[in-house]
C-alpha positions as CSV (number, residue, x, y, z in Angstrom):
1,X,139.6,186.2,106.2
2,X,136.4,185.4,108.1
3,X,135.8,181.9,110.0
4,X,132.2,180.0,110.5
5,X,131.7,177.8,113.2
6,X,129.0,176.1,114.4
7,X,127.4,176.8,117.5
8,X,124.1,175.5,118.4
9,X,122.5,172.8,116.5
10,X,118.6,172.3,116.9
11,X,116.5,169.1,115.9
12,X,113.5,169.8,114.5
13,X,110.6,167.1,113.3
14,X,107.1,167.9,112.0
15,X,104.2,165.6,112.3
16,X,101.0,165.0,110.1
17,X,98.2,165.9,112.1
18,X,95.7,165.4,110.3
19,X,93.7,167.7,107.6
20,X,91.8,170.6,108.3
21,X,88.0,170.2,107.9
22,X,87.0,173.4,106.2
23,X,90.1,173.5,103.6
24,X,91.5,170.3,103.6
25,X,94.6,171.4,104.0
26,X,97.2,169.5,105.4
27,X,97.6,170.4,109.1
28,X,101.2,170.1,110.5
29,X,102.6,169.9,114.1
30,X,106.4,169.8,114.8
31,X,108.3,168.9,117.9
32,X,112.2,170.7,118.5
33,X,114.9,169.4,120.4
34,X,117.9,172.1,121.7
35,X,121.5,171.1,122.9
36,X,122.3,168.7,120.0
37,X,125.9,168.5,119.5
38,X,126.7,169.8,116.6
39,X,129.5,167.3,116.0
40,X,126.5,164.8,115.0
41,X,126.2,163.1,111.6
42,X,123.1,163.1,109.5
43,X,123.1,159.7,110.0
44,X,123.0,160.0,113.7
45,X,120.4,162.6,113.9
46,X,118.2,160.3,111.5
47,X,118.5,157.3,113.4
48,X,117.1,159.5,116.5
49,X,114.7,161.5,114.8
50,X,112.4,158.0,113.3
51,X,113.0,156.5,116.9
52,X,111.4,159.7,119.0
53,X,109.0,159.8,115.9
54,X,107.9,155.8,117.1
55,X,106.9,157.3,120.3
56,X,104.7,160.0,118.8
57,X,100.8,159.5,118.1
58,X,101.5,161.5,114.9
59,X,103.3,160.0,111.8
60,X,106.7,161.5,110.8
61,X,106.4,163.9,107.9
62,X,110.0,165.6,107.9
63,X,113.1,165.9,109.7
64,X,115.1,169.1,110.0
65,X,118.4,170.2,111.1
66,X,119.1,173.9,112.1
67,X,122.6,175.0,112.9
68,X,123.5,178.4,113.8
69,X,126.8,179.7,113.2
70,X,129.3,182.2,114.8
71,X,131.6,184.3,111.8
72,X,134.6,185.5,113.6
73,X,137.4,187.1,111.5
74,X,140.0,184.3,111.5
């Protein structure tokens, strides 16, 4: 039986910066943090994601979590 465990757990927001003049098109900018624990909570990764996203000069657009996992046979 194989076993998953989390390893590395990065933070990542992306930021509205602006449209694009020729298209229109929404441009987007993101910001990723490394070394979260992977122990935190969505709530606690929330909480920290709108507060660095108060210090920005870009509003929030979306928060995203990326683990990456280790499958060892148990």
């Amino acid at each position: 039986m194989a076993v998953s465990q989390i390893v590395t757990t990065q933070l990542t927001l992306t930021l509205d910066d602006g449209n694009d003049i020729l298209t229109g098109d929404i441009i987007y900018k993101t910001k990723s943090f490394n070394n979260v624990k992977p122990a935190a909570t969505a709530d606690q990764l929330y909480a920290i994601a709108t507060a660095f996203a108060g210090l920005q000069e870009r509003p929030l657009y979306n928060i995203e979590r990326n683990d990456s996992s280790e499958i060892n046979q148990a």
